[in-house]
N, C-alpha and C positions, 0 to 999 in steps of 0.2 A: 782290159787295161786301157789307162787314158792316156796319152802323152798330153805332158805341160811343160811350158817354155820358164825356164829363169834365169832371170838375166838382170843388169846390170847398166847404170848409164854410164856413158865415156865421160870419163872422169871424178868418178866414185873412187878411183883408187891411188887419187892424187897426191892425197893426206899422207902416203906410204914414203917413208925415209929409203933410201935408194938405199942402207944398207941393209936395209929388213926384205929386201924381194927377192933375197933365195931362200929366205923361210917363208915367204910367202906362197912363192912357187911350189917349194915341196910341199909345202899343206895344203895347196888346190890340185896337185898330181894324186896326193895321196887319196884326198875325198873322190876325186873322179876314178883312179882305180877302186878304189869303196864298190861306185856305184857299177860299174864297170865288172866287178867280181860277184855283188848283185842280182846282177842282169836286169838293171834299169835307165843303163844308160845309152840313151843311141846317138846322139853327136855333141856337143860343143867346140867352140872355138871364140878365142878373145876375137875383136876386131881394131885392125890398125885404124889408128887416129888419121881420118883423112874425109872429107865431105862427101856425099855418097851425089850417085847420077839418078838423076828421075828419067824415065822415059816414059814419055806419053801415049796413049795408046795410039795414036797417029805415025808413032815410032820416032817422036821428037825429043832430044834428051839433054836436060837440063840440070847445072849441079843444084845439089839438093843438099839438105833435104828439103821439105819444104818449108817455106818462108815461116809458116805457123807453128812446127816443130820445133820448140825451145830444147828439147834435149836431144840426144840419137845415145843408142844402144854401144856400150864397150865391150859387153863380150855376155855369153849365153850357151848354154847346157839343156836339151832337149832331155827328160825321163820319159819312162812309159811305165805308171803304177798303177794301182788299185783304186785309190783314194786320192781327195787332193791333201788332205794332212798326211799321209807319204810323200807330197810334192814340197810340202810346208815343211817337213823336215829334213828332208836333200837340199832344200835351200838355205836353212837353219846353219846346217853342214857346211856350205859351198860360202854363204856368208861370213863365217868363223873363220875358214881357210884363208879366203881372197877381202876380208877384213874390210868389208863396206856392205850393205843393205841389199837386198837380193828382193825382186819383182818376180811373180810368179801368177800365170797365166795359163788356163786349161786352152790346150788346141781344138780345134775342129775335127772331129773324126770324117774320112769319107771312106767309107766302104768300097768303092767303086777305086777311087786309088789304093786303099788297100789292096784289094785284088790283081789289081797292075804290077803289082811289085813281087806278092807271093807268086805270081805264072814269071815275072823276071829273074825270078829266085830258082827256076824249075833247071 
């Protein structure tokens, strides 16, 4: 299985009439227990509207993001499937619900983390 990230820019869901965001709500609850009864989903979470801290590897930390970052991420949904057109259509899903464009991106597998977490699991 691969984990992919889909996600969202802050403020992609602007467009939304304040009285359409508890149907909006329930239809991205519902998609995520979907994925969640599944067994494809391992975390999401929106993110609160706020400029994010850089910290540099010197351990210097500066609000961010960075100056060349024209967008930052408003919220995101980790899968773990087969395929990336399994990822393309949980996103499909999750864009339908939460009613704006959904970015979808295969993660980096590391075995080595892997394994840190299965003996964490023990």
């Amino acid at each position: 299985m691969t984990r992919y990230l889909i996600s969202f820019n802050d403020g992609a869901m602007d467009h939304i009439p304040d009285e359409d965001w508890p149907d909006v709500g329930k239809a991205s609850h519902a998609v995520i227990q979907e994925a969640v009864n599944a067994g494809v989903f391992v975390f999401g979470a929106g993110l609160e509207r706020q400029r994010a801290s850089v910290v540099a590897t010197d351990g210097m930390i500066t609000d961010g993001p960075y100056p060349e970052t024209k967008e930052v991420i408003g919220g995101f949904v980790v899968v773990d499937v087969a395929t990336r057109e399994e990822a393309l259509t949980w996103a499909a899903k999750i864009a339908g619900a939460c009613r704006c464009a959904q970015e979808v991106r295969e993660l980096m597998q590391d075995p080595e983390t892997d394994a840190m977490l299965r003996r964490a699991d023990r």
